[in-house]
N, C-alpha and C positions, 0 to 999 in steps of 0.2 A: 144639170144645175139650173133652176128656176131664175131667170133674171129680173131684179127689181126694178118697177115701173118709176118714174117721177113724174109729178105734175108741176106745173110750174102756171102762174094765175099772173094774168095782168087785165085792166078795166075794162079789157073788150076782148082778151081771146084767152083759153085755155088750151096748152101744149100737153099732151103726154108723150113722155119719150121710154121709150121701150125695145131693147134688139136692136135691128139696123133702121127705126125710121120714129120719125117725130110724127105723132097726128097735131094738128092744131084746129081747133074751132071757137066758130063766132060765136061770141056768146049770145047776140042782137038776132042774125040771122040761122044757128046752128050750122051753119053751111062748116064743112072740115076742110084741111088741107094736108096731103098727108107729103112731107118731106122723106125719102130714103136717102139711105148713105151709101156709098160702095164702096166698100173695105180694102184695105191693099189686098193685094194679093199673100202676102207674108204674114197677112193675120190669120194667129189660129182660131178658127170656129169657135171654140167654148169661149173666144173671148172678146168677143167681135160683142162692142157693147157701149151706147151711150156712159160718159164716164157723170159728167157733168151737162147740166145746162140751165139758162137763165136769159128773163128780159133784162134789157136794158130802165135806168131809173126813169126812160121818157116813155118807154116801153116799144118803143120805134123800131128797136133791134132786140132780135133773138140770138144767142149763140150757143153751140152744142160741140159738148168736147167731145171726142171718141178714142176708143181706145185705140186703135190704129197710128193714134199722134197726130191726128187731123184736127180743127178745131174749123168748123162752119159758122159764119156768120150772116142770117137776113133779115132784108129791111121792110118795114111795112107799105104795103103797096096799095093802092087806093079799095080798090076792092079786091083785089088778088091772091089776098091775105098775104104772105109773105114771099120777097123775091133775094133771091143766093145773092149777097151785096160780096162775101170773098171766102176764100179757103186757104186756107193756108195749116203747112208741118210746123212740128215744134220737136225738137230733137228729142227730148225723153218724154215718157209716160206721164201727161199730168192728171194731177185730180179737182182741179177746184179755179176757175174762172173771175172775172171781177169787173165791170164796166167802170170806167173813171166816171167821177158826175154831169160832165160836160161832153161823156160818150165821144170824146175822139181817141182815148186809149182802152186797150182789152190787157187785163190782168191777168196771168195766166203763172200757175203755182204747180210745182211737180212733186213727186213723191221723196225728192231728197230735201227738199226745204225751197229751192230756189226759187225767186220771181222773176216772172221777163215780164217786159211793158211790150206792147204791141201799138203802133198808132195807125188806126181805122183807115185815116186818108192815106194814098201813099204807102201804104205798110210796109210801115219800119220796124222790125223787134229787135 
């Protein structure tokens, strides 16, 4: 099974996330950064797979859900491009993410309907 790539565009960097790893480049410099993920161990292969991901509205922060029920979150870093600010499980499979506007909460929606709020500082869900 071919897996679908996503792009995700913010004023100074382009993310593609694809399989186990996110590329990111500068749009200024072209310089890339490439993020991998390592899967639980309990993930099966065919589905070992970026679910979700998105900047944030300051675009400061990147997050990327994965199928494993991982959800990665990093922060932009001076020239670094981006640095792993936290990781953190979410007990079922979600699909689809949300920055609050003031990016001290992560939205996070699963395939039965439900929302959990997550706060950035401290993380609390």
């Amino acid at each position: 099974m071919t897996k679908m790539a996503s792009i995700h565009v913010s004023p100074e960097y382009i993310a593609i996330g694809l399989g186990h790893s996110i590329e990111v480049v500068a749009k200024k410099s072209q310089e890339r950064f490439t993020y991998p993920h390592v899967f639980k161990q309990d993930c099966n292969d065919s589905e070992k797979e970026i679910d979700h991901a998105l900047f944030s509205p300051s675009h400061q922060y990147f997050a990327a859900l994965y199928s494993d029920k991982v959800i990665c979150v990093w922060k932009s870093g001076q020239e670094t491009g981006f640095e792993k600010f936290l990781e953190f499980d979410v007990k079922r499979r979600s699909t689809s993410l949300a920055f609050s506007e003031d990016e001290a909460v992560i939205y996070v929606a699963d395939k039965s309907g439900d929302l959990y709020s997550c706060q950035l500082e401290g993380m609390f869900c």
